[in-house]
N, C-alpha and C positions, 0 to 999 in steps of 0.2 A: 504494500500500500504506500507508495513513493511515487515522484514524481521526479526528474530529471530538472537541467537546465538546460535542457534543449526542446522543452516539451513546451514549444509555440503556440498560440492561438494566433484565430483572427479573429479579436474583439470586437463586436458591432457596436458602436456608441449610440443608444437610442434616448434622445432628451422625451421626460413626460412633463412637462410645465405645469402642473393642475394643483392649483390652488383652492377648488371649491370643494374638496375634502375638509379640511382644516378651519376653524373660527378667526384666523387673522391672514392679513395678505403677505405676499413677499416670495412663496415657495414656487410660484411660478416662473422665478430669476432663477433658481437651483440648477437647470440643463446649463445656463449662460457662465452661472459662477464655477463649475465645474469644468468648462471649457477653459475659460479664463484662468483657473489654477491650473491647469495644464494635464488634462486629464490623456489627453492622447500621445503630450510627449511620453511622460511617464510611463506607457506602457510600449510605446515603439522604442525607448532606451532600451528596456529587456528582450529587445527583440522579437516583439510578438508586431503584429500586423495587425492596423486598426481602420475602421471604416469607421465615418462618422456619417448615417444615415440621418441626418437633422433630428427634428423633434415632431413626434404624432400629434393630430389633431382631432380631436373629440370630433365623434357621429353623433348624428341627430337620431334620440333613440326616444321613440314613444310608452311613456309610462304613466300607469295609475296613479290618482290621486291616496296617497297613502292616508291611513288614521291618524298615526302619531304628528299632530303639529307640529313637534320639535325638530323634523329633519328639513336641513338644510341642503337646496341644489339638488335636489333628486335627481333630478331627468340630465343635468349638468354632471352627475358622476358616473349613472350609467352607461353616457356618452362613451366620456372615457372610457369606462371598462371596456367597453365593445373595441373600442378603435386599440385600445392595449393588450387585450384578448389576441385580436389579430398577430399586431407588432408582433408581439413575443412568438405565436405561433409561426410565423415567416422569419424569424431572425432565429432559431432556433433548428431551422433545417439542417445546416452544415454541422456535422458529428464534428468535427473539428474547429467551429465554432463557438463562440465565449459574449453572447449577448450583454450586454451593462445597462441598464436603465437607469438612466439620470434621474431623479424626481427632484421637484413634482413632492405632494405628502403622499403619505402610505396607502392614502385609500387607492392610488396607483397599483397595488400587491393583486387587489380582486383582478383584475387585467392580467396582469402576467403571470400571477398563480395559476389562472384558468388559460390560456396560451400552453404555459408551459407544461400544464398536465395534459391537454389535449394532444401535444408532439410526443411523450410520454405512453403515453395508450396507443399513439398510431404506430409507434417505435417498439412496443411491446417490453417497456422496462418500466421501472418503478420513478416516478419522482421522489424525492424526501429536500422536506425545509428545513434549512437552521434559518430561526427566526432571531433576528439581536435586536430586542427593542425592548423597553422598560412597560410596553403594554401590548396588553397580549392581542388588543385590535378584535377580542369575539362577539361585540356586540350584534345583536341580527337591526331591525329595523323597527324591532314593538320594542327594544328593550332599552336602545338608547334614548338618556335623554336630556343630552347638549346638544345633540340631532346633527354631530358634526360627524361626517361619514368616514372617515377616514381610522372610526373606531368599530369600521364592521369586515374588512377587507378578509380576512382569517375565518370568518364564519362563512363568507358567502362562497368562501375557494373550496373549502370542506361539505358546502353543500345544507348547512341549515336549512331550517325551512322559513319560508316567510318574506322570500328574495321575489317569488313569482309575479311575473305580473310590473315589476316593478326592475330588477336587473336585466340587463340579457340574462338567459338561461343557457350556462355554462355548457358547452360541449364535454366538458372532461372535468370531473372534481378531484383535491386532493386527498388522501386516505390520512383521517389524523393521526394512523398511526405510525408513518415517515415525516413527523413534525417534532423538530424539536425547538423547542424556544428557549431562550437564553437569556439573564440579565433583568427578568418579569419584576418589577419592583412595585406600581403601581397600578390596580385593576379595581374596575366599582363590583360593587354588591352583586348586580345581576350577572357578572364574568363570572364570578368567583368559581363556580363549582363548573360549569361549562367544558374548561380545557380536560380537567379529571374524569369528567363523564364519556368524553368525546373520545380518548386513548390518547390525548398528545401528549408527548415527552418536557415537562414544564421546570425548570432549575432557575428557579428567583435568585434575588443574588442573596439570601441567606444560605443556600445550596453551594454557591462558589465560593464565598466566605470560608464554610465550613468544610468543602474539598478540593476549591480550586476548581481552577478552568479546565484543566488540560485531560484528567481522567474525565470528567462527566462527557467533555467537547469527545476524546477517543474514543469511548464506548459508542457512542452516536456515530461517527464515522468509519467503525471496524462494521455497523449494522448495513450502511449505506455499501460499503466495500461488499461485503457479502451479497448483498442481492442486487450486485452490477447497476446500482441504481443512478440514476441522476442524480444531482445536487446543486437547487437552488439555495443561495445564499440571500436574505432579503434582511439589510442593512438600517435601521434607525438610527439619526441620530441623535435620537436619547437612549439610545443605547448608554451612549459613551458620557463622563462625569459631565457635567455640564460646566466646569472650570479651564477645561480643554476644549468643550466645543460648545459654546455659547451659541450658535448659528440655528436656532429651533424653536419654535414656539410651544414646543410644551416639555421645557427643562425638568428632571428630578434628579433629585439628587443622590448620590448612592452609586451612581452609575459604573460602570468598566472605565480601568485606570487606562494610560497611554501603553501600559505593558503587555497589560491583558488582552487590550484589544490588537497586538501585532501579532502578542502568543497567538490567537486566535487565527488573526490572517495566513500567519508562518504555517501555523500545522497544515491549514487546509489545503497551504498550495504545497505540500510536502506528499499528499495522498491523490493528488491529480485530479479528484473527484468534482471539481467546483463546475458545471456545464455552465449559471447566470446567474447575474447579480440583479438586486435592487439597492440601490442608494437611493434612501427618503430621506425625506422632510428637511432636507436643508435649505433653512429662509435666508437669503443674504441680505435681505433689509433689520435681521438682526444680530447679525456675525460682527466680529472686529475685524478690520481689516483681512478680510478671506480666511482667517486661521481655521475654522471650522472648513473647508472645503479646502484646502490642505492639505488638513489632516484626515479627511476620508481620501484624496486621493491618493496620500502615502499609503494610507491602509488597502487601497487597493491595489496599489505596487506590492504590496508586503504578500497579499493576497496572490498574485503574480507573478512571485520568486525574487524581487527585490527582497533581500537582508538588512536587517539594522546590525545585523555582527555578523564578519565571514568570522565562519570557525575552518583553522587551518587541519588539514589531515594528518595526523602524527606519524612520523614515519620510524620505524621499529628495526630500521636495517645499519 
């Protein structure tokens, strides 16, 4: 379960600009601030080969008038999903290909979760998620109520009920039981029991406190290794402490150190397993000077085979 430095991709850069997930503006800059921190140097340095396919644009998708008054942009994020459903399903073709979705907030994940499962089923292998974000995103559509969508993306990939009518209707769902979520620190009342019921693999960071990153993250990816499976990686960045990346409108605190989260990058691209990425929620109308977008695109150099330390081979002769 290794990976080489000769194990190239052709990374697809796909910006998702979508803002009407989220209750404040700014995450629609994310594709642009990602460019601008040099998102495609950084990975043709390692020698990998990148296309940068610009950024998707929401379809006009017709939907019901939902009960719950609290949601926000319905018909404006189904759009999305559909026109990112696609994306992912087309950028995903190439076995040797390495899709990136730029966001854009998270509620961008129902789109490429459901993309990426449906190349998955036509491919006859398994998808599995690591999920890095400080909320777990399960909310369905009766249950939130900031009515900001970008806290249901996780439910409607695995297929809840209560999307009809109102989402596309997914081609291909995810199994929650190739889901593992990482770094879960903040989740309402109605999540709560949700991910446990559902079978997904949940390690809040009381979990990595008290065992660390690196054994919970291996046990997850010797599972993915064993059933030749795919492996999307879907990035928040509140994931990460919010003293290193301030770039997010919904900071907590608690979050993955700058260590943890390259441990993190490092192993993955050490087991070759990574097929796409999602990088969310990065607002640059609240970052300091780019440092938040940065620093996820060093993390996805690190993710890539860039090293923060060569280790020299010791030689015994």
């Amino acid at each position: 379960m290794s990976a080489t430095s000769s194990s190239h991709k052709h990374c697809r850069l796909i910006g998702a600009p979508i803002q009407d997930g989220t209750g404040r503006r700014g995450c629609e800059m994310g594709p642009s601030a990602f460019r601008a921190a040099g998102i495609a140097e950084a990975l043709l340095g390692l020698g990998h080969r990148v296309t940068d396919l610009g950024n998707v644009a929401p379809l006009t998708v017709e939907t019901a008038v939902h009960p719950n008054p609290a949601l926000k942009h319905l018909p404006q994020v189904a759009g999305w999903t559909a026109a990112l459903a696609q994306a992912a399903y087309d950028a995903s073709a190439d076995p040797d290909g390495l899709p990136v979705f730029m966001g854009g907030d998270h509620s961008m994940a129902a789109g490429t979760l459901t993309g990426l499962a449906r190349r998955a089923a036509e491919s006859d292998r398994k998808l599995f998620v690591l999920w890095l974000d400080a909320h777990s995103d399960f909310h369905t559509l009766d249950t939130t109520e900031s009515g900001n969508l970008h806290g249901v993306p996780m439910a409607y990939a695995i297929g809840k009920p209560g999307f009809d009518g109102y989402f596309p209707t997914p081609l291909a769902t995810v199994n929650p039981r190739n889901i593992c979520m990482m770094g879960i620190r903040s989740v309402d009342p109605a999540e709560r029991v949700m991910p446990e019921d559902s079978g997904i693999t949940v390690h809040d960071m009381r979990k990595i406190d008290e065992y660390g990153i690196a054994p919970l993250l291996r046990a997850f990816l010797q599972r993915v290794h064993k059933a030749n499976g795919l492996l999307h990686v879907s990035l928040d960045v509140d994931f990460l402490e919010p003293g290193i990346a301030p770039g997010v409108g919904t900071t907590v605190p608690g979050g993955a150190t700058f260590r943890e989260a390259h441990l993190i990058m490092e192993m993955l691209y050490e087991t070759g397993l990574v097929s796409s990425v999602d990088l969310a929620e990065l607002n640059p109308f609240l970052d300091e000077r780019g440092r938040t977008a940065t620093l996820l695109v060093d993390l996805l150099a690190s993710l890539m085979g860039r090293r923060v330390l060569d280790y020299p081979t010791r030689s015994f002769a």
